[in-house]
C-alpha positions as CSV (number, residue, x, y, z in Angstrom):
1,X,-14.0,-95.1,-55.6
2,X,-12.5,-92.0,-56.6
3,X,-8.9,-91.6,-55.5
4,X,-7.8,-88.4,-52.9
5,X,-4.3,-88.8,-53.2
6,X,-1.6,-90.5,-55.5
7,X,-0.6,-92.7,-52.8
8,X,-4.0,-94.6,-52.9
9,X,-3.2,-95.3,-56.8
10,X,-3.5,-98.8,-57.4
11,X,0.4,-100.6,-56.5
12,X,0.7,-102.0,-60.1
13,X,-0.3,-98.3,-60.8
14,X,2.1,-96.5,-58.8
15,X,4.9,-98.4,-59.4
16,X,5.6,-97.9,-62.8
17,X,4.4,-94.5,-63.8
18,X,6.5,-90.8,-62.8
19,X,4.6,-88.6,-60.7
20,X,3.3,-86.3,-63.7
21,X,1.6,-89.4,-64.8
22,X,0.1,-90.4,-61.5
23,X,-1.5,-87.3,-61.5
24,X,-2.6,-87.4,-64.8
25,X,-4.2,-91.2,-64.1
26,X,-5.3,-90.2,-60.8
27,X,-7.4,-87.0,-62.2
28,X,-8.5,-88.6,-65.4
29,X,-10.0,-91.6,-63.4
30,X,-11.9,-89.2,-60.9
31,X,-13.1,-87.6,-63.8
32,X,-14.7,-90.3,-65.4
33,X,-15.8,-92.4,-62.4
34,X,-18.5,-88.9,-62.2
35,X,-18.8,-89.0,-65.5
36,X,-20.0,-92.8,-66.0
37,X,-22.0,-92.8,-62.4
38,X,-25.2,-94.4,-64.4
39,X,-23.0,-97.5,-65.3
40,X,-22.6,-100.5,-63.0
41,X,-20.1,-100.6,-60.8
42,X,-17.3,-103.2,-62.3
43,X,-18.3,-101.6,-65.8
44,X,-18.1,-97.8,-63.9
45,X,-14.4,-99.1,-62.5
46,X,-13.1,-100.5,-65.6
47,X,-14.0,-97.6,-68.1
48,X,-12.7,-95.5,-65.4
49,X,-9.4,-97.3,-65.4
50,X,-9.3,-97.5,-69.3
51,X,-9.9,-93.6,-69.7
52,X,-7.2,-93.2,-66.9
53,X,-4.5,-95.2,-68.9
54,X,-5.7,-93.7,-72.4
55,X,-4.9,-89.9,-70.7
56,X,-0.9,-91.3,-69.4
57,X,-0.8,-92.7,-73.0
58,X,-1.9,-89.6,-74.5
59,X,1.2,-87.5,-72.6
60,X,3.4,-90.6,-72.4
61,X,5.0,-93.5,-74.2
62,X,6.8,-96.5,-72.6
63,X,10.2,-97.0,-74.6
64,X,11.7,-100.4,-72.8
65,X,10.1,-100.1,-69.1
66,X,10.4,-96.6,-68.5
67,X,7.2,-94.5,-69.4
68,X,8.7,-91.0,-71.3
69,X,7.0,-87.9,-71.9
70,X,5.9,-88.0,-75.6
71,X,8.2,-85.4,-77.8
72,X,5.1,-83.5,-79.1
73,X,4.2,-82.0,-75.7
């Protein structure tokens, strides 16, 4: 279930991320629900979630609640 729009981000999701970061999860996830089409389709959703969060983590770090770009970028 790819997501067309930020706004059908997962609450948890959308809550707690700035909007660079829900595009970055949003776009990451798309891209790897195609990419892991051959898997099942729990196993396809949660390795789509898990690259999703490992792209935010990539650009982002959480420092108390608040998510903050990294300094390298």
């Amino acid at each position: 279930m790819p997501y067309a729009e930020i706004d059908n981000l997962p609450p948890p999701v959308r809550a707690h991320l700035p909007l660079h970061a829900l595009e970055i999860y949003r776009a990451a996830f798309n891209h790897a629900w195609t990419q892991y089409a051959a898997r099942g389709p729990l196993e396809r959703e949660r390795i789509a979630h898990r690259v999703a969060w490992a792209a935010v983590k990539h650009k982002y770090e959480k420092v108390g609640e608040a998510w903050l770009p990294r300094a390298y970028d």
